[in-house]
N, C-alpha and C positions, 0 to 999 in steps of 0.2 A: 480388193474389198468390194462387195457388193451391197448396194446402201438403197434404203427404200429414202426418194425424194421428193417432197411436194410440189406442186406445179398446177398451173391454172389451164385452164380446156379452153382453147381459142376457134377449136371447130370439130365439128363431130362429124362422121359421115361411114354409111357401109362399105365394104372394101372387100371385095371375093365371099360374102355372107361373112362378116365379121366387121362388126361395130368398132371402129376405130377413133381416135380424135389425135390431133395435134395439139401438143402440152409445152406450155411454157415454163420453162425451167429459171426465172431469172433472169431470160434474155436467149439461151439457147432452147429450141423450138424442138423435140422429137415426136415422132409418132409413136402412140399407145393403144394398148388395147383394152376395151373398155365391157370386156365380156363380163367382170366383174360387177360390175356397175352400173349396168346394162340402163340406168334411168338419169347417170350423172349428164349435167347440160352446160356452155358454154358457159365459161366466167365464172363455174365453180373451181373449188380446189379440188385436188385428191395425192392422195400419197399412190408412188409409181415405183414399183419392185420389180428388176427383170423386164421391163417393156412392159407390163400387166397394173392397170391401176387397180387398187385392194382395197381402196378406203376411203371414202368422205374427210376433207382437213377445215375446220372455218381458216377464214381469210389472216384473220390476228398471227393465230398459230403458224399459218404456211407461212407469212413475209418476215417473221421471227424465226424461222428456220433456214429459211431459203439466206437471209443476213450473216446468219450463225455459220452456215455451210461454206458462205464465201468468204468470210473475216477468215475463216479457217483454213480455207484453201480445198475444199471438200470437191465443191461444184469445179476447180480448173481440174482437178482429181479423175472425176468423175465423168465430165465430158468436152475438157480439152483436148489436145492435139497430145495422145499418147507417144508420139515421136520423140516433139517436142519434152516433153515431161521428162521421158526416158535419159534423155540426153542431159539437160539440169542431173537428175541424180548420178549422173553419170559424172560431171561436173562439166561436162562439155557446153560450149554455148552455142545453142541451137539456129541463134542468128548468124552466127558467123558459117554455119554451114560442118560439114563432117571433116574430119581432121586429115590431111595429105597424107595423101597414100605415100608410105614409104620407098625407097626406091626400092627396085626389084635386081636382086644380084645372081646374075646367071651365075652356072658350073660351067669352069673352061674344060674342052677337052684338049686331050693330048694334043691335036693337030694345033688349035692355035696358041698353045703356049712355044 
């Protein structure tokens, strides 16, 4: 699932000609691209689609979402350790590591039976 999420602009800076910033998700930090919004500035919000921020968010509404996303389990969804997740659904537990390889049972041939 592809989810547009809000997050705060902790720094802004050009990058290969393309206005970028670094967004605060809650705690996890990604780089965005701000072509859209080409006048958003540090310590605002914005809602972030795809890597591309689309939107001005006020503060109220972002940290009632960003709560909503994590009560929910959206934001470990979203940008946890997809291994990790995988594995949970899987029922497997991720801490303990991948499950032992079964043994491996050669074909005898005729010679050593």
């Amino acid at each position: 699932m592809c989810l547009a999420v809000p997050g705060r602009i902790v720094r802004v800076e050009e990058r290969d000609d393309t206005l970028m910033a670094e967004v605060d998700f809650g705690g996890v930090r990604k780089d965005v691209c701000l072509e859209y919004i080409p006048d958003a500035a540090v310590g605002e919000y914005v809602v972030v689609h795809v890597g591309f921020a689309i939107q001005r968010l006020d503060e109220t509404s972002a940290t009632r979402t960003l709560e909503d996303f994590e009560r929910m389990g959206i934001l470990e969804e979203e940008f946890g350790d997809g291994f990790a997740l995988a594995a949970r659904q899987a029922g497997l537990d991720p801490a303990a590591g991948a499950p032992p390889n079964p043994p491996v049972q050669r074909a005898h041939s005729e010679e050593e039976s």
